[in-house]
PDB file of N, CA, C and O in Angstrom, chain B, residues numbered from 101:
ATOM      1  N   UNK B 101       0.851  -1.172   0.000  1.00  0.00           N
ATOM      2  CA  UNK B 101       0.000   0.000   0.000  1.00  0.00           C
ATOM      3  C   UNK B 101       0.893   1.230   0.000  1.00  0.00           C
ATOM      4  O   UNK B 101       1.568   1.437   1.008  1.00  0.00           O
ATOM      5  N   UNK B 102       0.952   1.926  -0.855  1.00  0.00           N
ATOM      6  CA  UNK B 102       1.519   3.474  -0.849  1.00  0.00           C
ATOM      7  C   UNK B 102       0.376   4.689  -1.528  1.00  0.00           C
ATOM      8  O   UNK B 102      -0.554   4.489  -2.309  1.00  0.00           O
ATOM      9  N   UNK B 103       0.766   5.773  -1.006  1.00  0.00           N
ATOM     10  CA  UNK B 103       0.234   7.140  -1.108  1.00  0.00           C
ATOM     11  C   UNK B 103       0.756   8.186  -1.683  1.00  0.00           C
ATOM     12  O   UNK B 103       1.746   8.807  -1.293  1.00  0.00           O
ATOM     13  N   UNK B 104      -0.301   8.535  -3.200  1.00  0.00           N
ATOM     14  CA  UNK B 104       0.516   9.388  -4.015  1.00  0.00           C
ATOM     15  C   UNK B 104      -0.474  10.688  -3.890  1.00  0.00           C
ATOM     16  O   UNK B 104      -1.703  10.623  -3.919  1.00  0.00           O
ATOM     17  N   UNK B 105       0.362  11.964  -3.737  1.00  0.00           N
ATOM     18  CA  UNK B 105      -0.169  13.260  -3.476  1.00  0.00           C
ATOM     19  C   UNK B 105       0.394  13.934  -4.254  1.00  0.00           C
ATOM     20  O   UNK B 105       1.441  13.740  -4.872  1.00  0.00           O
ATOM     21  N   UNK B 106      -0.776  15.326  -4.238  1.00  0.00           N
ATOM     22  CA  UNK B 106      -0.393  16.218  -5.684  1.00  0.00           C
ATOM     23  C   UNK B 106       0.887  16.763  -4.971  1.00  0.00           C
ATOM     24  O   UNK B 106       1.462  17.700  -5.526  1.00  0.00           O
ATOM     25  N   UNK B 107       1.175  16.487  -4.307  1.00  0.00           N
ATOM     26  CA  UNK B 107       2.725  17.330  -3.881  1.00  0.00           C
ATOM     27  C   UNK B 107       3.608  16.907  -4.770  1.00  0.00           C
ATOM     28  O   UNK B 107       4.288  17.800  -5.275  1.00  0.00           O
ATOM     29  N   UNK B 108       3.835  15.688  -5.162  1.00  0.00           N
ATOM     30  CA  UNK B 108       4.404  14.962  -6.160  1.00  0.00           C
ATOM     31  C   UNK B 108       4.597  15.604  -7.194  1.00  0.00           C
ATOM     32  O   UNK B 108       5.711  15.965  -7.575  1.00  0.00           O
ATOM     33  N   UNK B 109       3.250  15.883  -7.928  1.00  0.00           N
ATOM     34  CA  UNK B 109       3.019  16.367  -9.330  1.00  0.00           C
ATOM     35  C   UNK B 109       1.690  16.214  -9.450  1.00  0.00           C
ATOM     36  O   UNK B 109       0.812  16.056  -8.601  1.00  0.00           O
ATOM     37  N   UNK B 110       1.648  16.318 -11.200  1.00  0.00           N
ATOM     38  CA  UNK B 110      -0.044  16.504 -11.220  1.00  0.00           C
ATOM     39  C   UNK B 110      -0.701  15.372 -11.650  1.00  0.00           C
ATOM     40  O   UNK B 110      -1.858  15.273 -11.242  1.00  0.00           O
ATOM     41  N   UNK B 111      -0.106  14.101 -12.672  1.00  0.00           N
ATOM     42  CA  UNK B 111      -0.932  13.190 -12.911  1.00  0.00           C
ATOM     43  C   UNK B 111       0.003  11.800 -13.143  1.00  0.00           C
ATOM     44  O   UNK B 111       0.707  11.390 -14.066  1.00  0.00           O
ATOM     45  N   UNK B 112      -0.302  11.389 -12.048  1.00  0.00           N
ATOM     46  CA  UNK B 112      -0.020   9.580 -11.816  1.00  0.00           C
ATOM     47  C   UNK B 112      -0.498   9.101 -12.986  1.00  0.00           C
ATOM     48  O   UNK B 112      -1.619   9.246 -13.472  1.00  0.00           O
ATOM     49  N   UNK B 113       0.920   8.223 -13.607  1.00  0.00           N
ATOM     50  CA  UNK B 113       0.879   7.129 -14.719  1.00  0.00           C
ATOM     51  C   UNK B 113       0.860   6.037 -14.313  1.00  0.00           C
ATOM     52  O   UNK B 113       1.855   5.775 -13.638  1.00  0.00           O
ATOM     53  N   UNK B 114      -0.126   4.927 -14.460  1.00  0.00           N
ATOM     54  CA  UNK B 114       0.028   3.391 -13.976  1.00  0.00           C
ATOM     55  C   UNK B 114       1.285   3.315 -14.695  1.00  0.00           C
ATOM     56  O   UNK B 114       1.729   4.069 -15.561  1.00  0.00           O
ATOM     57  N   UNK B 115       1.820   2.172 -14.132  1.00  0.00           N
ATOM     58  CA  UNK B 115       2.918   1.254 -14.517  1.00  0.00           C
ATOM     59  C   UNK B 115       2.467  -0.229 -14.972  1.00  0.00           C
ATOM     60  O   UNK B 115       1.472  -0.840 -15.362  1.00  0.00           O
ATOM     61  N   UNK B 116       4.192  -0.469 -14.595  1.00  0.00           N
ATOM     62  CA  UNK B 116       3.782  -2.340 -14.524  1.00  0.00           C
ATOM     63  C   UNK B 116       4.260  -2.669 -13.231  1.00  0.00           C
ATOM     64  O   UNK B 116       4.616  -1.863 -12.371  1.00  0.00           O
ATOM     65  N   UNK B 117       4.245  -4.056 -13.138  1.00  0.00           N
ATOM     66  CA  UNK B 117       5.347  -4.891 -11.950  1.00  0.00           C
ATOM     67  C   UNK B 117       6.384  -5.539 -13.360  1.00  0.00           C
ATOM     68  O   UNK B 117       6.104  -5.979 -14.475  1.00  0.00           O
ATOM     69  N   UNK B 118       7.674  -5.311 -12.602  1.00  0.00           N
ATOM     70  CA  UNK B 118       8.708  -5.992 -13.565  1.00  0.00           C
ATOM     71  C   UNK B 118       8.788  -7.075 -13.068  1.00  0.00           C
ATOM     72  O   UNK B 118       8.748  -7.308 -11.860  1.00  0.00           O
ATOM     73  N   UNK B 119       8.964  -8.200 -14.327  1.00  0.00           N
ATOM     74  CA  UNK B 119       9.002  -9.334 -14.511  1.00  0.00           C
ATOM     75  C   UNK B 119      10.113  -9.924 -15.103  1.00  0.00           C
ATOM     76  O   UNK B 119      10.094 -11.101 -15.461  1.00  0.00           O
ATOM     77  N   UNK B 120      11.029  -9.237 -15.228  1.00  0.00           N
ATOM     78  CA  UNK B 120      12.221  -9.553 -16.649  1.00  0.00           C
ATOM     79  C   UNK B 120      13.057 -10.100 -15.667  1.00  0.00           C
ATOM     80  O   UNK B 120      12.887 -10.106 -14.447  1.00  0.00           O
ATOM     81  N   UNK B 121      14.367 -10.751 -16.608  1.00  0.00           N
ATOM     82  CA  UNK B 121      15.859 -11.287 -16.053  1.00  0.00           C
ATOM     83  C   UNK B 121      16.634 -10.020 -15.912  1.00  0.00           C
ATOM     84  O   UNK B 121      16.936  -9.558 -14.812  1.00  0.00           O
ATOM     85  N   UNK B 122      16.894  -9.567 -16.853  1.00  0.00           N
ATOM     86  CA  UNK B 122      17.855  -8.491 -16.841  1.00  0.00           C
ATOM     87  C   UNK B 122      18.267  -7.196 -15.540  1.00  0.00           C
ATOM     88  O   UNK B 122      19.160  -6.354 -15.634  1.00  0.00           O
ATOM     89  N   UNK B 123      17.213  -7.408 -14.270  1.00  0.00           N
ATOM     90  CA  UNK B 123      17.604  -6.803 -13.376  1.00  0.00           C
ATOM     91  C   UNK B 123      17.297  -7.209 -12.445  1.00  0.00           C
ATOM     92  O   UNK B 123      16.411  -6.621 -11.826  1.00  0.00           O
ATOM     93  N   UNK B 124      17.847  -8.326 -11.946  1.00  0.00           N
ATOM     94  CA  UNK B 124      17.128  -9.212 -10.875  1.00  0.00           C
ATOM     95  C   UNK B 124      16.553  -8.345  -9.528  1.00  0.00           C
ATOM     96  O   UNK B 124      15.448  -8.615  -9.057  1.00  0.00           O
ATOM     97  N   UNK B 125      17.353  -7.353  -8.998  1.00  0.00           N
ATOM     98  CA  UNK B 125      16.813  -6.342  -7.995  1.00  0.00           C
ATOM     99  C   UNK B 125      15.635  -5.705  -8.507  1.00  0.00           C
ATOM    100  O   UNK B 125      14.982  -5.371  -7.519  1.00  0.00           O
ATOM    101  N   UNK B 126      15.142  -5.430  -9.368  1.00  0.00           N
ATOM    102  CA  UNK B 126      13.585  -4.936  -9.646  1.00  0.00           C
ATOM    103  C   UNK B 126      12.765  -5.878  -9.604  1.00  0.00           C
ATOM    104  O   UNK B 126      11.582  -5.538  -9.592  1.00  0.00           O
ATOM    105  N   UNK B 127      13.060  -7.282  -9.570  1.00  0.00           N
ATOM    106  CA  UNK B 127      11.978  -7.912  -9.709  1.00  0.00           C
ATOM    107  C   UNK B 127      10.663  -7.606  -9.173  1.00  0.00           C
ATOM    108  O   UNK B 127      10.938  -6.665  -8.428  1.00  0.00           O
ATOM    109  N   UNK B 128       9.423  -7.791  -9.072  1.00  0.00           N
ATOM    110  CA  UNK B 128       8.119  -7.633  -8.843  1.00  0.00           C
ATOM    111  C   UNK B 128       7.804  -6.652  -7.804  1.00  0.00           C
ATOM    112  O   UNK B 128       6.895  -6.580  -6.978  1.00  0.00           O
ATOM    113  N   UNK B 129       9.081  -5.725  -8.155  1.00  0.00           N
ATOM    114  CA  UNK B 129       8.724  -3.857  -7.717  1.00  0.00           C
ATOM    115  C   UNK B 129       7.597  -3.234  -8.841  1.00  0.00           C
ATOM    116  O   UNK B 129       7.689  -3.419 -10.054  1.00  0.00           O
ATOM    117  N   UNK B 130       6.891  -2.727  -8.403  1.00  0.00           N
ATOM    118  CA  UNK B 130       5.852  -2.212  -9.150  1.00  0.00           C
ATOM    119  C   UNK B 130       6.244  -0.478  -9.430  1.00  0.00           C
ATOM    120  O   UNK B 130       6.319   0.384  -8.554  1.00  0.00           O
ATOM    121  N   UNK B 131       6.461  -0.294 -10.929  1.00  0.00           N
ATOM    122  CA  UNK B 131       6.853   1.103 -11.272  1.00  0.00           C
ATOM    123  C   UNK B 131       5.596   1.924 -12.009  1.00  0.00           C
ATOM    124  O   UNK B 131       4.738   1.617 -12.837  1.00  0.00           O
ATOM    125  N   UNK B 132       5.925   3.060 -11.307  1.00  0.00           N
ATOM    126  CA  UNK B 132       4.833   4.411 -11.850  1.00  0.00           C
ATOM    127  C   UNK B 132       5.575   5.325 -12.331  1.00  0.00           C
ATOM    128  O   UNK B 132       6.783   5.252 -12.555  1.00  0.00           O
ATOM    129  N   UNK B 133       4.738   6.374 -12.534  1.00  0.00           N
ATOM    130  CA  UNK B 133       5.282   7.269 -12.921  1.00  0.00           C
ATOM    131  C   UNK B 133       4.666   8.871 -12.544  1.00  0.00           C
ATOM    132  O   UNK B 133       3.558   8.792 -12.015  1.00  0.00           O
ATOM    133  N   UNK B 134       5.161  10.268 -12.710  1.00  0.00           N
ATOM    134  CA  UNK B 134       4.028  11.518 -13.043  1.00  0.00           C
ATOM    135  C   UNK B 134       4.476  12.359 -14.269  1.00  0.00           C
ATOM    136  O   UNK B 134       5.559  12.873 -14.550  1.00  0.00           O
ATOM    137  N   UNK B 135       3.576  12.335 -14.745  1.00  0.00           N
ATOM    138  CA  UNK B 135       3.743  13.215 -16.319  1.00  0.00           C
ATOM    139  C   UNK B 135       4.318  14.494 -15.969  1.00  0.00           C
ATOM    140  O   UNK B 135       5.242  14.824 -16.713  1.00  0.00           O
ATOM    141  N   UNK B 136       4.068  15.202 -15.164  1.00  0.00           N
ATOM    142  CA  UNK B 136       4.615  16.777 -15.074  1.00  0.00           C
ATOM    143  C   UNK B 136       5.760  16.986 -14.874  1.00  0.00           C
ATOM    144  O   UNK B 136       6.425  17.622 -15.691  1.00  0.00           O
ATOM    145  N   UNK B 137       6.360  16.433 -13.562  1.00  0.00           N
ATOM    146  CA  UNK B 137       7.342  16.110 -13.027  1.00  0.00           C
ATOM    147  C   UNK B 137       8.625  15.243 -13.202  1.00  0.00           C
ATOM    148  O   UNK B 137       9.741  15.426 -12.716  1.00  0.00           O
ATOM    149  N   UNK B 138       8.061  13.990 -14.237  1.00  0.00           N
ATOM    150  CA  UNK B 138       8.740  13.088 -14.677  1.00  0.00           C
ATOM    151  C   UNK B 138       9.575  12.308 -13.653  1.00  0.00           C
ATOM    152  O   UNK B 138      10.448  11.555 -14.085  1.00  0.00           O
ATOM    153  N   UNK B 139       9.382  12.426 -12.344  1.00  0.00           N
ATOM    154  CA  UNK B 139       8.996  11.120 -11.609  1.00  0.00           C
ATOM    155  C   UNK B 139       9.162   9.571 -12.305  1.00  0.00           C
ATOM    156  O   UNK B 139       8.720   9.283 -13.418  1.00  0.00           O
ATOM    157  N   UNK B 140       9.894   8.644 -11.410  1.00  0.00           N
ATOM    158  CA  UNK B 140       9.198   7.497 -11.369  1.00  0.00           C
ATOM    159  C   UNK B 140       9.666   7.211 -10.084  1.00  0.00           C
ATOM    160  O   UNK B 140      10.615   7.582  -9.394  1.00  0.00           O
ATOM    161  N   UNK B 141       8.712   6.430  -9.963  1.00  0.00           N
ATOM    162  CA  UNK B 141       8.942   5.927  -8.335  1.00  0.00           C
ATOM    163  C   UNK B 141       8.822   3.838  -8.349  1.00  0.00           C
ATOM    164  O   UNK B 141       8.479   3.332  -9.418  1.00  0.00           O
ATOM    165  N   UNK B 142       9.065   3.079  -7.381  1.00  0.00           N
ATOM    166  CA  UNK B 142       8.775   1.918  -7.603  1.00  0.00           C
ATOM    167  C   UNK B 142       8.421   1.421  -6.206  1.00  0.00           C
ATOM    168  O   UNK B 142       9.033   1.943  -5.274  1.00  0.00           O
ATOM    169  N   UNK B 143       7.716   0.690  -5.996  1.00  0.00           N
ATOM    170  CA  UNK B 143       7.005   0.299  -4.450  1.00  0.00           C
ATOM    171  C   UNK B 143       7.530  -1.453  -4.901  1.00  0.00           C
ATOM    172  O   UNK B 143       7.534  -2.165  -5.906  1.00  0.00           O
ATOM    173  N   UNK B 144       7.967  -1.551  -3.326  1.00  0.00           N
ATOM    174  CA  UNK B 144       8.460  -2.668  -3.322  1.00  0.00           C
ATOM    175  C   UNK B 144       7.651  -3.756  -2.476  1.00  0.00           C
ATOM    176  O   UNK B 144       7.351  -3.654  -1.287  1.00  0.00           O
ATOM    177  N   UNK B 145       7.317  -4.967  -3.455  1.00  0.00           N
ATOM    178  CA  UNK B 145       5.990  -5.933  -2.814  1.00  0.00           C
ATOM    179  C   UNK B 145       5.753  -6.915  -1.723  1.00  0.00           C
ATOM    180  O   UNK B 145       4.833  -7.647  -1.356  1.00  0.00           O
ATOM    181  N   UNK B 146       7.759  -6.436  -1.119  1.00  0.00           N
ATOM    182  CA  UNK B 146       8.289  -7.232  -0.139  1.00  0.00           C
ATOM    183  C   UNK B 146       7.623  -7.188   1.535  1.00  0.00           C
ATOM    184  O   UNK B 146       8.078  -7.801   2.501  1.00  0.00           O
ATOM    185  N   UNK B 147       6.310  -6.183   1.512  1.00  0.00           N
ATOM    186  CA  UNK B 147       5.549  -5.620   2.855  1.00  0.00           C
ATOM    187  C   UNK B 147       4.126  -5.789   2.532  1.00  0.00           C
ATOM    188  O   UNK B 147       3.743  -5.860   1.364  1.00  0.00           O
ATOM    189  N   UNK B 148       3.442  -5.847   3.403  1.00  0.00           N
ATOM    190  CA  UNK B 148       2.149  -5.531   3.575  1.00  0.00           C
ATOM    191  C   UNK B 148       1.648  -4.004   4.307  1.00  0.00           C
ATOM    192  O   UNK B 148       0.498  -3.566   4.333  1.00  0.00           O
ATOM    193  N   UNK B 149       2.634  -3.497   4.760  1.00  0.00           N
ATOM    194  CA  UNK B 149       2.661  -2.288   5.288  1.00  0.00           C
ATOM    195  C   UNK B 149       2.368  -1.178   4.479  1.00  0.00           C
ATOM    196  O   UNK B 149       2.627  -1.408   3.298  1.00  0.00           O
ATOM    197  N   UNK B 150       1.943  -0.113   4.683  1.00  0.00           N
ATOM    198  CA  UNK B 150       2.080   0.879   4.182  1.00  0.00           C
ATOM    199  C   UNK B 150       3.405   1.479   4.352  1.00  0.00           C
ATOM    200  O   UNK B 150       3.949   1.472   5.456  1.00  0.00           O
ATOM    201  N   UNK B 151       4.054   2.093   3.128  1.00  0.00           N
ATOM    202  CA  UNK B 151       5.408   2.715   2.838  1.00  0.00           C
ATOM    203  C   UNK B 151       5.382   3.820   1.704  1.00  0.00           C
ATOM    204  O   UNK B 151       4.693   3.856   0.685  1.00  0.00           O
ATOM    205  N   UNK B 152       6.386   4.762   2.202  1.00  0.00           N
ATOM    206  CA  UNK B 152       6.442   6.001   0.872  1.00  0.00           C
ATOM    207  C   UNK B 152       6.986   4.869  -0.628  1.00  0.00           C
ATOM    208  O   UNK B 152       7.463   3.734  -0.610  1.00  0.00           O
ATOM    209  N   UNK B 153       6.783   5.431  -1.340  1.00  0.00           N
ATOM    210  CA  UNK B 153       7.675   4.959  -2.800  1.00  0.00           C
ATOM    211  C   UNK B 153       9.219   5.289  -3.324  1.00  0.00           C
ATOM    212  O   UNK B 153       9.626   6.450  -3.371  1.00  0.00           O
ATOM    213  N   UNK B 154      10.025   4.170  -3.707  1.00  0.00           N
ATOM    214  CA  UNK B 154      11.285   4.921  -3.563  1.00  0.00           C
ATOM    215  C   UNK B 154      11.324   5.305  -4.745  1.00  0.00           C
ATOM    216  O   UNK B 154      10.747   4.630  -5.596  1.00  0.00           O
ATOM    217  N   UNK B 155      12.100   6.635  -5.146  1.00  0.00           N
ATOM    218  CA  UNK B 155      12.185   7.604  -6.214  1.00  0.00           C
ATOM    219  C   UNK B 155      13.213   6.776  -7.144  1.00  0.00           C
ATOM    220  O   UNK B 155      14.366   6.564  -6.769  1.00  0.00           O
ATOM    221  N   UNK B 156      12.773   6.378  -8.235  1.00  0.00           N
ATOM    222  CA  UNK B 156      14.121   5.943  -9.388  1.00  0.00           C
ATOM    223  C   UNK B 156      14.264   6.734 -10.298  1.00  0.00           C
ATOM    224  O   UNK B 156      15.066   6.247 -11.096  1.00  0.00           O
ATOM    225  N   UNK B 157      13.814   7.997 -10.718  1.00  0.00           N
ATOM    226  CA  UNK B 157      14.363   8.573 -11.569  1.00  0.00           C
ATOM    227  C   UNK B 157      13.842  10.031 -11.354  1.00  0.00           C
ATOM    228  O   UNK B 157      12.811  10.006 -10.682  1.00  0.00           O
ATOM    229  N   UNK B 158      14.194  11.192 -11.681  1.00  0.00           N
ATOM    230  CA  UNK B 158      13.827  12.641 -11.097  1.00  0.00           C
ATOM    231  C   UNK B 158      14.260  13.750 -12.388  1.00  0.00           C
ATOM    232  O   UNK B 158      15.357  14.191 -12.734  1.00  0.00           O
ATOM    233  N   UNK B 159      12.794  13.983 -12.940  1.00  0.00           N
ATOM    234  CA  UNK B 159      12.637  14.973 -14.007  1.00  0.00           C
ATOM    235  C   UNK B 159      13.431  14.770 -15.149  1.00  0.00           C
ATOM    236  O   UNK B 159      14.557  14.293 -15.010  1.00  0.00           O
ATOM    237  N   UNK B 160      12.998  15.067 -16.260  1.00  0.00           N
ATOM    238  CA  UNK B 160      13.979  15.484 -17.107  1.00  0.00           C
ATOM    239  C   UNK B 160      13.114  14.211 -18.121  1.00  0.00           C
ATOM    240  O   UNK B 160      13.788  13.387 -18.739  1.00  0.00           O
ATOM    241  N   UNK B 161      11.809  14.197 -18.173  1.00  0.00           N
ATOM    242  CA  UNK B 161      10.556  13.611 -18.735  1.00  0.00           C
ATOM    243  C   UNK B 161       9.425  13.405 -18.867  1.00  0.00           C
ATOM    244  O   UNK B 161       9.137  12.741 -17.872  1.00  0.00           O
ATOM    245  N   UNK B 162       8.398  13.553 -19.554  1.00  0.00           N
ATOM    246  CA  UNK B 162       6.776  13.673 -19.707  1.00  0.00           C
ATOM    247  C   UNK B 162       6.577  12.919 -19.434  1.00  0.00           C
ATOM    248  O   UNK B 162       6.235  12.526 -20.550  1.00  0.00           O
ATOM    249  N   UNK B 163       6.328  11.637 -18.499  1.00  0.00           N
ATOM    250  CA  UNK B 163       5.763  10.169 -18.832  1.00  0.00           C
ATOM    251  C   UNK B 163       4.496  10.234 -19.070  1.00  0.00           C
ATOM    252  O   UNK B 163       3.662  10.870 -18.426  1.00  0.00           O
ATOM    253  N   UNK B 164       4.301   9.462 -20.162  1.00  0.00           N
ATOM    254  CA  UNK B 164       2.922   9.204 -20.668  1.00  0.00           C
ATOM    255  C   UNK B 164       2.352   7.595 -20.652  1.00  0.00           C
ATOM    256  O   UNK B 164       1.148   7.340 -20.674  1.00  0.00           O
ATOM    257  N   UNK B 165       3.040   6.924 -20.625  1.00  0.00           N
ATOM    258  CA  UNK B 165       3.134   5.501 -20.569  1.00  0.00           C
ATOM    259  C   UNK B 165       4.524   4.446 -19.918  1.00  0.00           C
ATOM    260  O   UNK B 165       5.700   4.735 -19.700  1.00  0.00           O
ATOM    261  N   UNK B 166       3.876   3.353 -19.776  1.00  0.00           N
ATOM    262  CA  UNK B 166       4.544   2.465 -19.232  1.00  0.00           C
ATOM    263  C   UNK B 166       4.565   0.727 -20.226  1.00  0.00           C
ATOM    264  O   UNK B 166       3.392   0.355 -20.216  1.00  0.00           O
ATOM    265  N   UNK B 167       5.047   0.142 -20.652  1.00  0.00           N
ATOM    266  CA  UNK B 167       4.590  -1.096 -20.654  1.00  0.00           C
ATOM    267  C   UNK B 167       5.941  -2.538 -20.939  1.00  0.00           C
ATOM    268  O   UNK B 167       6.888  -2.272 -20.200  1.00  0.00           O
ATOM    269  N   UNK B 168       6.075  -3.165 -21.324  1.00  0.00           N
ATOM    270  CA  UNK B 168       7.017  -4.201 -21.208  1.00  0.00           C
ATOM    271  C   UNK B 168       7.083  -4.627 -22.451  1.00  0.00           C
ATOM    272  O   UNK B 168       6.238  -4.287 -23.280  1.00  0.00           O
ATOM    273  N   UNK B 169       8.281  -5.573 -22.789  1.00  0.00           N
ATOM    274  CA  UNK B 169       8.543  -6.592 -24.029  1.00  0.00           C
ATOM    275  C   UNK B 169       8.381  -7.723 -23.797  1.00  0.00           C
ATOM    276  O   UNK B 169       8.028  -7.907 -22.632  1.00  0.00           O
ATOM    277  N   UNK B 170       8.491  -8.738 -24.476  1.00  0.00           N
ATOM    278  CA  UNK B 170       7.806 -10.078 -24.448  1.00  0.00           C
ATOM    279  C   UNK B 170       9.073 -10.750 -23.542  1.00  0.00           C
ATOM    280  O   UNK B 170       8.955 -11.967 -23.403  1.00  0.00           O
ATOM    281  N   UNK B 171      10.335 -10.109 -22.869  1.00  0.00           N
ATOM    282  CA  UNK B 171      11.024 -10.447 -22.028  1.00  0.00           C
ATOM    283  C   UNK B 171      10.920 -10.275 -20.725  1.00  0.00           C
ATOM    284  O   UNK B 171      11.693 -10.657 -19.846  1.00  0.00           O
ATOM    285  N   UNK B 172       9.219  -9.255 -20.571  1.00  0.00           N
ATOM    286  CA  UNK B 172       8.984  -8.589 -19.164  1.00  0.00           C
ATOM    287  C   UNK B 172      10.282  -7.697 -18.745  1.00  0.00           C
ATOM    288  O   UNK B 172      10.629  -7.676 -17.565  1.00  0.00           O
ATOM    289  N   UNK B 173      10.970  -6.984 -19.706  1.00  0.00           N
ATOM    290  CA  UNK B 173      11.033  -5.629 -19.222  1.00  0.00           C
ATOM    291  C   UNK B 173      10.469  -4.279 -19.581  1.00  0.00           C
ATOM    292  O   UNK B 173       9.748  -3.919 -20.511  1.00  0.00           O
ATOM    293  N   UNK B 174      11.107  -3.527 -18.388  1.00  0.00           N
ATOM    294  CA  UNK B 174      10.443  -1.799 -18.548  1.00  0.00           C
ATOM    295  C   UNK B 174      10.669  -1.055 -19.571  1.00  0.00           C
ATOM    296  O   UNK B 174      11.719  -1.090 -20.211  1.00  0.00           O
ATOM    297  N   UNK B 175       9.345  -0.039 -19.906  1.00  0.00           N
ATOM    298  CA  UNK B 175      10.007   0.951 -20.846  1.00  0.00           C
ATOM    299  C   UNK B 175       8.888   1.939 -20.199  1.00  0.00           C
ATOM    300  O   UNK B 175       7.911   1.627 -19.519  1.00  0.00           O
ATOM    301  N   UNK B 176       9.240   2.971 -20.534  1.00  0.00           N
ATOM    302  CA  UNK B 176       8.347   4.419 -20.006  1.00  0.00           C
ATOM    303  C   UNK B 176       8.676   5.077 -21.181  1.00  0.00           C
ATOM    304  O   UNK B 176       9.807   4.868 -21.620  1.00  0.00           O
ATOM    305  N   UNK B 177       7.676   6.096 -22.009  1.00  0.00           N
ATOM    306  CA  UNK B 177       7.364   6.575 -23.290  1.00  0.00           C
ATOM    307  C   UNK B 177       7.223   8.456 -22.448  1.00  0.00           C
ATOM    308  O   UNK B 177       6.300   8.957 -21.806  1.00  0.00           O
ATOM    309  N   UNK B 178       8.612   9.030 -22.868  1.00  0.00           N
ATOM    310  CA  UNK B 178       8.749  10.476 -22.560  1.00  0.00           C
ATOM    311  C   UNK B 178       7.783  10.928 -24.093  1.00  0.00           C
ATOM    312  O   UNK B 178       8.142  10.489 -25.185  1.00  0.00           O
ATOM    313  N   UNK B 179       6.496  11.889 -23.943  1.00  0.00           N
ATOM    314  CA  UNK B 179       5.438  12.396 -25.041  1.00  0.00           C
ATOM    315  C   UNK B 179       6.172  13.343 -25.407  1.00  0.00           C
ATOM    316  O   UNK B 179       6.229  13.545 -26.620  1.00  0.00           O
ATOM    317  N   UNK B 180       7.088  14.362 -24.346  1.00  0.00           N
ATOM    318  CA  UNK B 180       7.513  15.372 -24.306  1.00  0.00           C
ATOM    319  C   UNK B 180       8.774  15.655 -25.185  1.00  0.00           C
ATOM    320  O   UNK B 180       8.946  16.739 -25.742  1.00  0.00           O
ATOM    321  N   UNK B 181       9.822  14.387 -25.290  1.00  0.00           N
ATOM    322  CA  UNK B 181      11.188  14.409 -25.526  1.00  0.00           C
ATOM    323  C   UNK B 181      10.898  13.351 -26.748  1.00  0.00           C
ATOM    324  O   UNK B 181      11.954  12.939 -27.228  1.00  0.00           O
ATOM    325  N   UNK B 182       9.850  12.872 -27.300  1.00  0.00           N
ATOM    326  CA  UNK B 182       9.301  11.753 -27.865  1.00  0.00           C
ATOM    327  C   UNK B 182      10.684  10.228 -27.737  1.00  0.00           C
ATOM    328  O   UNK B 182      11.252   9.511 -28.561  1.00  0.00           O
ATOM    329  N   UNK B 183      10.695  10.357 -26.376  1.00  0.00           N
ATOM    330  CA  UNK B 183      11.816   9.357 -26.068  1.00  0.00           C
ATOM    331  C   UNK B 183      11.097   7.806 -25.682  1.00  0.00           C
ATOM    332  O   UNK B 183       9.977   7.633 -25.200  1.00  0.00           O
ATOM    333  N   UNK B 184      11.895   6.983 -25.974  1.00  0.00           N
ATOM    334  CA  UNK B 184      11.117   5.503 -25.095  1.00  0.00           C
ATOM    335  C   UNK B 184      12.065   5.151 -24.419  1.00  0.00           C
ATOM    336  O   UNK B 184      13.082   4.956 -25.086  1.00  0.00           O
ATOM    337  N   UNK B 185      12.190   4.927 -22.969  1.00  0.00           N
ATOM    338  CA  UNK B 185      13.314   5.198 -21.688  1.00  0.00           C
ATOM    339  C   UNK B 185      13.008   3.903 -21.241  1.00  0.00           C
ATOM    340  O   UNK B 185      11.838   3.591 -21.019  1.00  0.00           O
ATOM    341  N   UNK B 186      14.050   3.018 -21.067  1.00  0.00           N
ATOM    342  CA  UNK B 186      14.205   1.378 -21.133  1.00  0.00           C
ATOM    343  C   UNK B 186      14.367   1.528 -19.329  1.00  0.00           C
ATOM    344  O   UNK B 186      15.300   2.278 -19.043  1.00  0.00           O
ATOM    345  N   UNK B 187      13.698   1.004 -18.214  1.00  0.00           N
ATOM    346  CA  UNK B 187      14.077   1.132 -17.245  1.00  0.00           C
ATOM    347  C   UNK B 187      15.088   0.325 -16.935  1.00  0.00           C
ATOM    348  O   UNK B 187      15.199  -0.648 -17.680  1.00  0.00           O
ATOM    349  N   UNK B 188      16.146   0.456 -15.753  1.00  0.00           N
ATOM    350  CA  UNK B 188      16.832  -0.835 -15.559  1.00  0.00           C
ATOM    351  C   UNK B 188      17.901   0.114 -13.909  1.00  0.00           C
ATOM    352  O   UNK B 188      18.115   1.264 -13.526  1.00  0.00           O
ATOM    353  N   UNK B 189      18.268  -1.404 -13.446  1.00  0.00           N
ATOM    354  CA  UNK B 189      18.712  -0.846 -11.915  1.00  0.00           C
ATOM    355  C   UNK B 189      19.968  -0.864 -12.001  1.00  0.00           C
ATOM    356  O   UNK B 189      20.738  -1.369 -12.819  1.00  0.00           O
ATOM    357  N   UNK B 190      20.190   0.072 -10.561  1.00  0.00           N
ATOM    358  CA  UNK B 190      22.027   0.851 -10.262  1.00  0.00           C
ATOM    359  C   UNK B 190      22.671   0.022  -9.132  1.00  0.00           C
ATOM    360  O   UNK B 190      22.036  -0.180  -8.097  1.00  0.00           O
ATOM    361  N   UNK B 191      23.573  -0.329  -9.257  1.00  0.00           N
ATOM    362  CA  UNK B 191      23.986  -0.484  -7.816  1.00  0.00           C
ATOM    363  C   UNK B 191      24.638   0.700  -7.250  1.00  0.00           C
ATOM    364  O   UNK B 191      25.021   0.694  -6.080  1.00  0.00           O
TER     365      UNK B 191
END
C-alpha cells in the first residue's frame, strides 16, 4: 500500500510490476510514474505495510506511458522528448 499526493506532481501514470531477467533487484517492484514532473517511483511488494515509494528517476521527462517486451522488461514513453526510456537498476 503506498500514497501518491499532488505534492508529487499533477498526474499519476500506472505502470507495470517488472518481470524480466535483466535486473534481478527490480523484480516484482511495481513502477509508476508523473507526467509533469517526470517522476518514477517503484514500491516494493516485499511488505504488507504501508510505505512512501522509492524515487528511481527525477525529471527530465513527460511520462505518458509504461509497458514491457515479451522479455517482461520496462520501458516508459517520454510524449515530451518523444523518447522511449528502457528502465533498468544501479547499484
Amino acid at each position: 500500500v503506498a500514497e501518491y499526493s499532488h505534492d508529487h506532481g499533477c498526474t499519476v501514470i500506472g505502470g507495470n510490476v517488472y518481470r524480466g531477467k535483466a535486473q534481478p533487484a527490480l523484480v516484482g517492484g511495481y513502477f509508476f510514474g508523473d507526467y509533469c514532473s517526470g517522476t518514477i517511483w517503484a514500491i516494493d511488494p516485499s511488505s504488507d505495510t504501508p510505505r512512501e515509494p522509492t524515487v528511481v528517476l527525477q525529471g527530465g521527462a513527460s511520462i505518458s506511458s509504461f509497458g514491457e517486451d515479451e522479455a517482461g522488461e520496462l520501458y516508459a514513453t517520454d510524449i515530451g522528448g518523444g523518447r522511449l526510456l528502457r528502465l533498468t537498476g544501479r547499484r
